[in-house]
C-alpha positions in Angstrom: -7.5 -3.8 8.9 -8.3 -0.4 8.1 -6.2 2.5 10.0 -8.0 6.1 10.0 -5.4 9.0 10.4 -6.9 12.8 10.7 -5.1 15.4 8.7 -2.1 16.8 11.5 -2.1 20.3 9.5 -4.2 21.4 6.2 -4.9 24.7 4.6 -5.3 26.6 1.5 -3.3 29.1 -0.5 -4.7 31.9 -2.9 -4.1 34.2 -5.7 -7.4 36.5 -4.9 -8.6 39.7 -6.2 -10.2 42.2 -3.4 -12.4 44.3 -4.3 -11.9 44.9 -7.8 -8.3 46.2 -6.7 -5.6 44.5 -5.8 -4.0 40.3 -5.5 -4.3 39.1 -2.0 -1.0 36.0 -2.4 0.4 36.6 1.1 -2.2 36.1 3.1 -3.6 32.5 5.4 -5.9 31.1 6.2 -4.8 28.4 8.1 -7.6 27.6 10.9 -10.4 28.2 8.7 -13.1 25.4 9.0 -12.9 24.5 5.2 -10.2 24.4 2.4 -11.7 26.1 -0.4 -10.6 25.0 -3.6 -11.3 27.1 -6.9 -10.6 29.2 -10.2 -12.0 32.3 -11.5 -11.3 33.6 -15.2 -12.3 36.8 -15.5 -14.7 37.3 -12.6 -12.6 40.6 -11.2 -10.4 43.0 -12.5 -6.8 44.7 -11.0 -5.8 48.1 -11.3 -2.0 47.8 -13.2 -0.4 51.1 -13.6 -3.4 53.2 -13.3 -5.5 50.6 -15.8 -8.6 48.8 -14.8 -7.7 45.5 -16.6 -10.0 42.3 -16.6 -9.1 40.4 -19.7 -7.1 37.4 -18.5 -7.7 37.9 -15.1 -7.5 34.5 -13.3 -7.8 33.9 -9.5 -7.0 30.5 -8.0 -6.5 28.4 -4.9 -4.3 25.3 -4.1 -4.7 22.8 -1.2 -2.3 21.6 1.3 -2.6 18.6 3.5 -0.5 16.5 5.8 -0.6 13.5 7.8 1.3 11.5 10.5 2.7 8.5 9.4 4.3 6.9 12.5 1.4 4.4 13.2 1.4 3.1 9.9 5.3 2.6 9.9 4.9 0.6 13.4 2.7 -1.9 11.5 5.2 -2.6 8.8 7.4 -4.6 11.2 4.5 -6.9 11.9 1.7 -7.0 10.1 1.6 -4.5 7.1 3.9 -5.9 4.0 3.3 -2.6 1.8 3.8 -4.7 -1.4 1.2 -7.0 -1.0 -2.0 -6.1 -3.1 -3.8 -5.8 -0.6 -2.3 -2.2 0.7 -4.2 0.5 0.0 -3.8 3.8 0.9 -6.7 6.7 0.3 -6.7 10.5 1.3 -10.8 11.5 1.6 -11.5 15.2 1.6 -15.5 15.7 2.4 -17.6 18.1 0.5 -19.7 20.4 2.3 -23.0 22.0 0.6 -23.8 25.5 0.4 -25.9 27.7 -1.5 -23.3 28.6 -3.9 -22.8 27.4 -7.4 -20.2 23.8 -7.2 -18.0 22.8 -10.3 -18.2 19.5 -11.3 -16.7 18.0 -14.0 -13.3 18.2 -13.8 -10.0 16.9 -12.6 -7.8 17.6 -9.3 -4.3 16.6 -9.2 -3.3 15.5 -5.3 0.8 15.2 -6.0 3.7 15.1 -2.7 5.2 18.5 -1.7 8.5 18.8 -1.8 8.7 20.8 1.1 7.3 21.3 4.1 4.4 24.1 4.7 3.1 26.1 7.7 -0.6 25.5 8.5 -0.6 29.4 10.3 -3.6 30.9 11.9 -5.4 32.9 9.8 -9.3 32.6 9.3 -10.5 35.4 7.4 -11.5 33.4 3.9 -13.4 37.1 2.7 -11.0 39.6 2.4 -7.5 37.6 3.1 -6.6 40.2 5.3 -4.5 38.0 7.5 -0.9 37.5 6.6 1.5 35.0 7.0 2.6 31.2 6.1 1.3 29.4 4.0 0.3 31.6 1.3 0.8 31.6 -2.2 4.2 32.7 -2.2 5.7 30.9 0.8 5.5 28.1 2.0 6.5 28.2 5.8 8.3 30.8 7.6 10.4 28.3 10.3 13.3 30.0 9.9 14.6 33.7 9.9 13.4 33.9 6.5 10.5 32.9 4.3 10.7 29.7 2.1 9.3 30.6 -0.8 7.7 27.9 -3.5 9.6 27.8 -6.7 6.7 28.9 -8.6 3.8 30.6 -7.2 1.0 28.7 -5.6 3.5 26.0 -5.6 2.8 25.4 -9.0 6.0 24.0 -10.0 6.2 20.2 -10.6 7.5 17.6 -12.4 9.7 14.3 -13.0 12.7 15.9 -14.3 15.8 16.9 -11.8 19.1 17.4 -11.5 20.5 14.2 -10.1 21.1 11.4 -11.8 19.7 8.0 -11.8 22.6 5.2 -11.0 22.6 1.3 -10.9 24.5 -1.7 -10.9 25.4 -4.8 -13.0 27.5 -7.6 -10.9 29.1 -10.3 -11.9 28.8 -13.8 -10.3 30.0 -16.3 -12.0 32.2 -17.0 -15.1 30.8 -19.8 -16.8 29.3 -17.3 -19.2 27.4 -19.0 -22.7 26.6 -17.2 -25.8 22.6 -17.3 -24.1 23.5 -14.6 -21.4 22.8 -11.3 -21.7 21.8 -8.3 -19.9 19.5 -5.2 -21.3 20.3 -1.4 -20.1 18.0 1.2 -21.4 19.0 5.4 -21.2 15.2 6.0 -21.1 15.4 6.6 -24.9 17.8 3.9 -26.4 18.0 0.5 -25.6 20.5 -1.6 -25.8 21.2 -5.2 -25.8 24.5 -6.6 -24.5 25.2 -10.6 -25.2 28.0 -12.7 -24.1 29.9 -14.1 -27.1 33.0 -17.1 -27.3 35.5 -13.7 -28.1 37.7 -11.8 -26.5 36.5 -8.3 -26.9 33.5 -6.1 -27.4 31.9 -6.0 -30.6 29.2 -3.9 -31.6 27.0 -5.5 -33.8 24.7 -2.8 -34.4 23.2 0.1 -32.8 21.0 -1.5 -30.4 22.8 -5.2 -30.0 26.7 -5.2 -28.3 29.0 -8.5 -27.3 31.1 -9.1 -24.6 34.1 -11.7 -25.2 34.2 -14.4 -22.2 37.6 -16.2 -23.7 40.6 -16.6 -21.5 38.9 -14.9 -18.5 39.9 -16.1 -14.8 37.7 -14.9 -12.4 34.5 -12.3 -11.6 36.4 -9.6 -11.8 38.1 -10.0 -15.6 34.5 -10.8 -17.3 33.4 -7.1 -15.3 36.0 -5.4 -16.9 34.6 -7.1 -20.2 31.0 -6.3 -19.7 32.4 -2.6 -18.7 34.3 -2.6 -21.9 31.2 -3.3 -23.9 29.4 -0.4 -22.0 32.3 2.3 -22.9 31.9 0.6 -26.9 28.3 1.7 -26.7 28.6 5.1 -25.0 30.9 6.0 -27.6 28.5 4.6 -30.6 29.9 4.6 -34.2 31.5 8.1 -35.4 31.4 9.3 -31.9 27.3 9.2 -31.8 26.4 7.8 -28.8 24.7 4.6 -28.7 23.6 4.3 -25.3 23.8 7.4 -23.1 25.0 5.5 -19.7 28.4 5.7 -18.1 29.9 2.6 -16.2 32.9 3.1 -14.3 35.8 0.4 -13.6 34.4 -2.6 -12.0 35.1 -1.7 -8.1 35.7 -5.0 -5.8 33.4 -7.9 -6.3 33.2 -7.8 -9.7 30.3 -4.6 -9.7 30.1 -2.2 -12.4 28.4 1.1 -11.7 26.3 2.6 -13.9 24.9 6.2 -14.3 22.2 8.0 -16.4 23.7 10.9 -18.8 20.5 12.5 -18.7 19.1 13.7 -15.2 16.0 13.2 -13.4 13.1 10.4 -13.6 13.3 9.3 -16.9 16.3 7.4 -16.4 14.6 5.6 -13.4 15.1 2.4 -15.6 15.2 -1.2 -15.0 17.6 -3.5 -15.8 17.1 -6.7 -17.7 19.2 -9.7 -17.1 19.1 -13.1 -19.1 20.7 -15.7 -16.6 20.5 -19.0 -18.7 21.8 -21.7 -16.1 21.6 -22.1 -12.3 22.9 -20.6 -10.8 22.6 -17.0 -12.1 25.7 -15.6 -13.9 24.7 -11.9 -13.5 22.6 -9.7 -11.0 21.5 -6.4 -10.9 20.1 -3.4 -9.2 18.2 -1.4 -11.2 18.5 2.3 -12.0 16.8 4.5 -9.0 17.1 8.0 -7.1 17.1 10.1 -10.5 16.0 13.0 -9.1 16.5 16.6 -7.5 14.3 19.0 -5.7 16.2 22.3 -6.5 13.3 23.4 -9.3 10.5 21.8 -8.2 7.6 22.4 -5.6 6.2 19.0 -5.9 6.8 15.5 -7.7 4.6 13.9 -10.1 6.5 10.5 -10.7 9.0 8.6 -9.4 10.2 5.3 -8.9 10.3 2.3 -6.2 12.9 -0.4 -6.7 13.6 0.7 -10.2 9.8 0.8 -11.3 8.4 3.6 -12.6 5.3 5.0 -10.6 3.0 8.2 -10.8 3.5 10.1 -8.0 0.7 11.9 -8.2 -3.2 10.7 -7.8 -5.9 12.1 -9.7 -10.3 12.5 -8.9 -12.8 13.3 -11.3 -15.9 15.1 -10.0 -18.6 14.3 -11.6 -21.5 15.5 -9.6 -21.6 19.0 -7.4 -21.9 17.3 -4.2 -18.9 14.6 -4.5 -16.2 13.9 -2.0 -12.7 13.8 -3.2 -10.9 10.6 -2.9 -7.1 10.1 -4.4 -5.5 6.7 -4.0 -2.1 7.9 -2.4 -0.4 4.6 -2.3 2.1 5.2 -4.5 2.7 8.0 -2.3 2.5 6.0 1.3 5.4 3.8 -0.2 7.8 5.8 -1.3 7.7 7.2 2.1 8.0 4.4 4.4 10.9 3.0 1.5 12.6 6.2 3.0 12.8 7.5 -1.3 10.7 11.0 -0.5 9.9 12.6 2.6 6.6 12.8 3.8 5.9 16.8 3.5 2.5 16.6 2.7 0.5 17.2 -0.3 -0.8 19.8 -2.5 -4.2 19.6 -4.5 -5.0 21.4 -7.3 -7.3 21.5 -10.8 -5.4 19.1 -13.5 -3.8 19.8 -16.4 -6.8 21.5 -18.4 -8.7 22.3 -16.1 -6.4 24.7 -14.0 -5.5 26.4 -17.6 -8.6 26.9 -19.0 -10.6 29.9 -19.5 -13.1 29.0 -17.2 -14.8 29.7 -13.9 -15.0 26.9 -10.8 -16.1 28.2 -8.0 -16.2 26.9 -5.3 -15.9 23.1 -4.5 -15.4 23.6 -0.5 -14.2 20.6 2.0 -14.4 20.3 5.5 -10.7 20.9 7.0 -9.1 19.6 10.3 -10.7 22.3 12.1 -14.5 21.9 11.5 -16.3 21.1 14.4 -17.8 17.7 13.1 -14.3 15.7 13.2 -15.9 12.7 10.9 -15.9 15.0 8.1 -12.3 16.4 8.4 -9.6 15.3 6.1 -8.6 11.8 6.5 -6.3 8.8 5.1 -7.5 5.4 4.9 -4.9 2.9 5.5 -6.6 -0.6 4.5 -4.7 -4.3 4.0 -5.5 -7.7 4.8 -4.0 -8.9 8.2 -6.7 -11.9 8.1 -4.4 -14.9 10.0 -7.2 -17.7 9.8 -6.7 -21.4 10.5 -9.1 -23.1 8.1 -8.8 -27.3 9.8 -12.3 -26.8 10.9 -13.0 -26.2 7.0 -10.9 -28.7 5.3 -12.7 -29.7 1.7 -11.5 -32.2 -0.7 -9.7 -30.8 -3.9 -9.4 -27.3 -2.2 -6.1 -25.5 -0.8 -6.4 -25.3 2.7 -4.5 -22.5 5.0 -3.7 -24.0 8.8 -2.4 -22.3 11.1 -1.2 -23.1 14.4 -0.1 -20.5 17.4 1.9 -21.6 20.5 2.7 -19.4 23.6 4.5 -20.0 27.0 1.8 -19.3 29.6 0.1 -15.8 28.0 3.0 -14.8 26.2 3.7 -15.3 22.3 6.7 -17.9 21.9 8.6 -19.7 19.4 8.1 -23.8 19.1 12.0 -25.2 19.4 13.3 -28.8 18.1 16.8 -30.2 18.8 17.7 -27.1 21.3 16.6 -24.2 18.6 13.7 -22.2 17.8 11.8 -23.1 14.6 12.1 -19.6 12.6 11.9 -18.6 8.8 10.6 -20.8 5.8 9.9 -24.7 6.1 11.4 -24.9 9.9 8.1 -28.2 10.0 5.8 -30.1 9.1 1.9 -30.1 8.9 0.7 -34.1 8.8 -2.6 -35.0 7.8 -3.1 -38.7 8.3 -6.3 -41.4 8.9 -5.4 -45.2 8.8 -3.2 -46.1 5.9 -3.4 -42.8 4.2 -0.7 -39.8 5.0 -0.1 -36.5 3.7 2.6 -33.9 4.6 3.5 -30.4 4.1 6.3 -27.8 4.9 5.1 -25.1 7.5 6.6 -22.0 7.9 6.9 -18.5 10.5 4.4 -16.4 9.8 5.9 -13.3 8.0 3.2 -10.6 7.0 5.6 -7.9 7.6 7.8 -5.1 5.3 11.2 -6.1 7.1 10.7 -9.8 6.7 10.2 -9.5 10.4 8.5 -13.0 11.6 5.5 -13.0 14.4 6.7 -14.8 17.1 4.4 -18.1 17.9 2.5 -18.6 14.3 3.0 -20.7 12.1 1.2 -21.3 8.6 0.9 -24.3 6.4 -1.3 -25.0 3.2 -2.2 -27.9 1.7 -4.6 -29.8 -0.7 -6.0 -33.4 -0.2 -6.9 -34.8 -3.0 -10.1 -36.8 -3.9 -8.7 -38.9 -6.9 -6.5 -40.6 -4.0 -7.9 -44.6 -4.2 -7.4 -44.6 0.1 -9.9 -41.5 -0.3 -12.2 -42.7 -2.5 -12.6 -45.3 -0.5 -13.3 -43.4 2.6 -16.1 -41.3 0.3 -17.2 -45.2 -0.5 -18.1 -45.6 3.5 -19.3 -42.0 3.9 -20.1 -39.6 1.0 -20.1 -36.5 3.3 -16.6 -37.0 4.2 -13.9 -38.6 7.0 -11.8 -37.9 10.2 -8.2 -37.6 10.2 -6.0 -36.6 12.4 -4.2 -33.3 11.7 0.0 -33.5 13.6 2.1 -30.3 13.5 5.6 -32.0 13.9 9.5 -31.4 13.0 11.3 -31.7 10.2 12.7 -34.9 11.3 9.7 -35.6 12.5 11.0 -37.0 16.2 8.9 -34.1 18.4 4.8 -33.8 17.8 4.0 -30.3 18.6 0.1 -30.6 18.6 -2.7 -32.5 17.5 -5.8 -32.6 16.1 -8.9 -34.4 15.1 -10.9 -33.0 12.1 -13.2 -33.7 9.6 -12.6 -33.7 5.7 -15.7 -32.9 3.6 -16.4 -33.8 0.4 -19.2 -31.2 -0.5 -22.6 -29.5 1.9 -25.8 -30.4 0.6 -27.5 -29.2 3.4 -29.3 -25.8 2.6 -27.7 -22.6 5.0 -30.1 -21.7 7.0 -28.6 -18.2 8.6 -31.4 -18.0 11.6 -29.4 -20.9 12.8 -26.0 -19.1 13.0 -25.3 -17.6 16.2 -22.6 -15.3 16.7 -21.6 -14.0 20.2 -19.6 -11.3 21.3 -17.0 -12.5 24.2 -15.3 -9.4 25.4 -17.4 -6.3 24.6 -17.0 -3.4 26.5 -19.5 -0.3 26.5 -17.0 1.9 26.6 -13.2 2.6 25.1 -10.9 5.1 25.2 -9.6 7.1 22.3 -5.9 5.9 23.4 -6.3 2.1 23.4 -6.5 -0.3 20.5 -10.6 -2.4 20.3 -9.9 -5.9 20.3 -13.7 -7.5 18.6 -13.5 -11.0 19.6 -16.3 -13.4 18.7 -17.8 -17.1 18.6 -19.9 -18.2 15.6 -21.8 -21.5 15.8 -24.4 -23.3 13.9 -27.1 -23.8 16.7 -28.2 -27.0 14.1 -31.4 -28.8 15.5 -29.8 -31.9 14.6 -28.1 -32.1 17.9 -31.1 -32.3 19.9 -31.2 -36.2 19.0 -27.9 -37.5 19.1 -27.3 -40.1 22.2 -23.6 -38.5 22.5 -22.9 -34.9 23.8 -21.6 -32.6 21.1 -21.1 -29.0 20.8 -22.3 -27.1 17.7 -20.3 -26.8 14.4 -18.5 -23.4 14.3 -19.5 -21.8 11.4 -16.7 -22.0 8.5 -17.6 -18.7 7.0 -15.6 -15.4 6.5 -16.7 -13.0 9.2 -16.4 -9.2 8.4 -17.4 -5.5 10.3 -18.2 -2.9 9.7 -18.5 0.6 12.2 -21.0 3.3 11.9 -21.2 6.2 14.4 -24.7 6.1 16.0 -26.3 9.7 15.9 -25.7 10.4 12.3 -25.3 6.1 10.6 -22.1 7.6 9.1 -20.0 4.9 7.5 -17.0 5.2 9.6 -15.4 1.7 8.5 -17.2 0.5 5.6 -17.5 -3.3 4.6 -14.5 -4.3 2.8 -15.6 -7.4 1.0 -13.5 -6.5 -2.2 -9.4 -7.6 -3.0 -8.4 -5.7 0.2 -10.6 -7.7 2.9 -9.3 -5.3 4.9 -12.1 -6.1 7.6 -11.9 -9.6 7.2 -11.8 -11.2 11.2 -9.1 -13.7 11.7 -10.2 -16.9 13.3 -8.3 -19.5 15.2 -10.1 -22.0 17.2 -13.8 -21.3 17.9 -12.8 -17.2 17.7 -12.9 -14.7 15.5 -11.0 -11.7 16.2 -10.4 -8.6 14.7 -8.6 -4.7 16.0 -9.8 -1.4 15.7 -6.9 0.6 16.0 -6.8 3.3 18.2 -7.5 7.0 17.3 -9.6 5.1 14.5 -12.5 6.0 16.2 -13.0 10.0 17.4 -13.4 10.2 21.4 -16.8 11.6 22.4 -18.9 9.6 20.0 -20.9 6.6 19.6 -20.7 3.8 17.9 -22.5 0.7 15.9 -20.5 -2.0 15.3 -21.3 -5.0 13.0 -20.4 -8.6 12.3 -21.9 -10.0 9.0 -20.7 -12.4 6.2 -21.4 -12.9 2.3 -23.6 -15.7 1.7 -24.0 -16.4 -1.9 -22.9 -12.7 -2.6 -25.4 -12.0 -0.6 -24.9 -9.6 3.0 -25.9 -11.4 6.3 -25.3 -8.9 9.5 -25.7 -11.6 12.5 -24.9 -9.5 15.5 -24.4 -5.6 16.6 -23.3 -3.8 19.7 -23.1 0.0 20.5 -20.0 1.5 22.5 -19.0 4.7 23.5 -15.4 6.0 22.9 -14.1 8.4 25.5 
């Protein structure tokens, strides 16, 4: 699926000389039809103190940009998992030509505010006449006073705080071996600490302490022992520290709590545990949350889970005319993991390139508020929500996804065995028998989500049938293009059949694809949506084969076993709206299930008061195939 937000506010922020006479940092321009980004290095000249001064003279501009994020957070309690692969998240900033001179060749930074701005009203982008919020000294002016950045042109960013980072090291069980061990890093020194057949803590050496395990009787003696071993280590050798963490007495159920001596993001560390056994003797959670927004406009890394991650997206230009693309994923997850708040973003020249002593001027984007509405700032949400059940695709020797869905009348519900609904992991079984040959499989709910919330009515199994089996071989014996068998989705105790199926198992096509003989059909088209309601693409695929023609018994045409995709371009202009997405994402993969495939458009995707082309096409060979097309109207 891919999810198309428009920008909710944007504008841009300048340090501009007017008139060879005087900085223009309070002014906005917050409804002007592009956001202008650039530098000048000694273009213009300011009268200080009755001087006419031009040497070191820089003018600049910073972007700011922000988007909803509701829809997207909706999906991740059905069908987005934000840690899968597939989840990409991408904020597209259009250029638009003019006749001036554009830079290219350089680096922008797009990094999370730490505050929230004003967008404001202003549009005059010549002499910055019109005052207010944002501007390059404040950021918003919600309350009775003005929220200034911390730096001008909320310049100010960084990894470093004033909080910091904390974590945890539990104890589970005490039948602790000289082979456990647990690793705790200060984000300089590392340290290992091992458990050893002793009594006390030892250090070994400046980077390797023990923990004694003798004569301990539960959790919460070996915690104090392990917090002992921490304490040892702060305190080093000729009170040098060692290790620059401080654990506090175990608090109940055997935890000790750990937190960073140095403050900020570098002690965003993760903790390294060496369980040897089963079950697991120790657990963890790993350092996080070492940070603090009192000095900074805007973050440039972070962490998720205890893993380090740049905060901030970079896009080199390296033609005039280039768009702007950052990959803001990092960003999209800390959010909707509740560790930063969505307050937008600020883009700027990186590193270099905003330093330098040289002139870029000007590389100008559409905003929000130019009248053609594909251009304006926009994030790209794109993951795979493809739900496919493959038994009409079944080859030897291959892993095979099946997938079965069960309602009550039209609504979604839950299959139920001995009075209780079949939820979670390996709640049935997938059976794929034909005379004296069986094969089974665990199926489980189908969870796709970010809160391990399961879709109600789907089920997935997968499973592989092998050709090496001798009952197989001798079914390839009979008929070298394959066999029947009968496919049973049944319980765990295998009393109640929930449905059945009869489907083929091939061996391998030798027939050549022919793609004039694929016909796919849309079922529920419409010519016209509206902007408000989600576009449900449903369609058939079939192989109209000639081979049908002759057979003496009735028989409907093979569907075809291919992945279908889309793709969605607006009609006047053939602007990609949703591009082909044939890549790791396959975010416009179509589900099928039966004889269907299906696929959503969510809505506000697609702008009201356009038209649009929509595709369905497949990779044949690595080669593109578009089969079928229809044009729609969104109101």
């Amino acid at each position: 699926m891919q999810l198309l937000i428009t920008a909710s506010k944007d504008t841009y922020i300048t340090d501009k000389v007017i008139s060879n006479s005087y900085r223009s940092k309070n002014s906005n321009v917050g409804h002007a039809a592009t956001l202008d980004l650039f530098k000048l290095y000694e273009e213009s000249g300011v009268l200080d103190g009755g001087n006419f001064i031009t040497s070191d003279v820089t003018e600049k501009s910073v972007l700011l940009l922000k988007f909803d994020y509701s829809k997207v957070g909706a999906l991740t309690s059905s069908i987005l998992n934000i840690d899968d692969n597939s989840f990409k998240a991408s904020l597209e900033l259009t250029d638009i030509s003019s006749g001036l001179q554009k830079p290219f060749n350089f680096s922008a930074l797009c990094s999370p505010l730490i505050n929230d701005f004003e967008e404001g009203f202003g549009v005059d982008v010549n002499e910055f006449n019109d005052l207010g919020s944002a501007n390059f000294l404040t950021g918003s002016y919600f309350g009775s006073t003005p929220v200034l950045w911390k730096s001008e042109g909320a310049n100010s960013g960084g990894g470093t705080g004033l909080v910091a980072a904390t974590g945890t090291v539990t104890v589970a069980r005490i039948d602790f071996n000289v082979n456990v061990s647990f690793i705790l890093s200060d984000g300089t020194n590392t340290i290992t600490f091992t458990a050893a057949d002793a009594a006390g803590a030892v250090r070994v050496s400046g980077t390797n302490y023990t923990f004694g395990y003798q004569g301990v009787a539960d959790v919460n003696a070996l915690a104090s022992r392990i917090y002992d071993a921490i304490v040892l280590a702060k305190t080093g050798i000729d009170s040098t520290s060692d290790l620059n963490i401080t654990a506090t007495n175990p608090a109940p159920g055997a935890v000790v709590n750990l937190t960073q001596d140095t403050k900020g993001f570098t002690g965003n560390t993760a903790i390294t545990l060496n369980n040897i056994g089963d079950p697991v003797k120790l657990t963890a959670i790993n350092f996080a949350n070492g940070y603090d927004t009192n000095n900074l406009d805007y973050f440039t890394s972070g962490s998720i889970s205890g893993t380090p991650i740049d905060l901030g997206a970079t896009a080199y230009l390296s033609h005039p005319n280039d768009n702007m693309i950052f990959d803001v994923t990092n960003h999209l997850k800390a959010v909707l993991k509740n560790h930063i708040t969505n307050n937008g973003f600020r883009i700027g020249f990186s590193g270099s390139y905003d330093t330098d002593n040289k002139t870029r001027f000007v590389k100008r984007l559409a905003s929000r508020h130019v009248s053609n509405k594909h251009i304006a700032p926009k994030l790209r949400i794109s993951f795979d929500d493809n739900l496919s059940d493959n038994s009409d695709s079944i080859f030897l020797d291959k892993a095979t996804t099946l997938v079965l869905r069960t309602k009550k009348g039209i609504v979604s519900s839950n299959l139920f065995a001995a009075g209780a609904q079949l939820i979670n992991d390996d709640c049935g079984k997938v059976n794929v028998s034909s005379g004296s040959y069986s094969q089974s499989a665990n199926f489980s709910q189908v969870n796709r989500s970010s809160t391990n919330a399961r879709l109600t009515g789907a089920y997935e199994a997968s499973l592989t049938i092998p050709s090496n089996n001798s009952l197989i071989k001798e079914a390839l014996a009979a008929d070298s293009s394959g066999f029947y068998v009968t496919l049973k989705w049944i319980s765990s105790d295998e009393a109640i059949t929930f449905s059945t199926k009869k489907v083929k198992v091939r061996n391998i096509v030798t027939s050549i694809f022919d793609n004039s003989e694929v016909i796919v059909s849309f079922v529920n088209r419409k010519s016209e949506y509206f902007s408000k309601e989600d576009i449900n693409i449903h369609v058939t695929a079939v192989i109209n084969s000639f081979s049908y023609a002759s057979s003496k018994i009735a028989q409907s045409p093979e569907n075809f076993t291919g992945i279908l995709y889309y793709r969605v371009l607006e009609l006047v202009s053939s602007q990609e709206i949703i591009p082909w997405d044939f890549g790791d994402n396959q975010s416009t993969a179509m589900s099928s299930y039966g004889d269907v495939h299906k696929a959503v458009i969510k809505d506000g995707s697609l702008l009201a008061n356009y038209s649009y082309i929509l595709e369905v096409g497949s990779l044949v060979d690595e080669s593109l195939i578009v089969f079928n097309s229809f044009t729609f109207k969104v109101s």
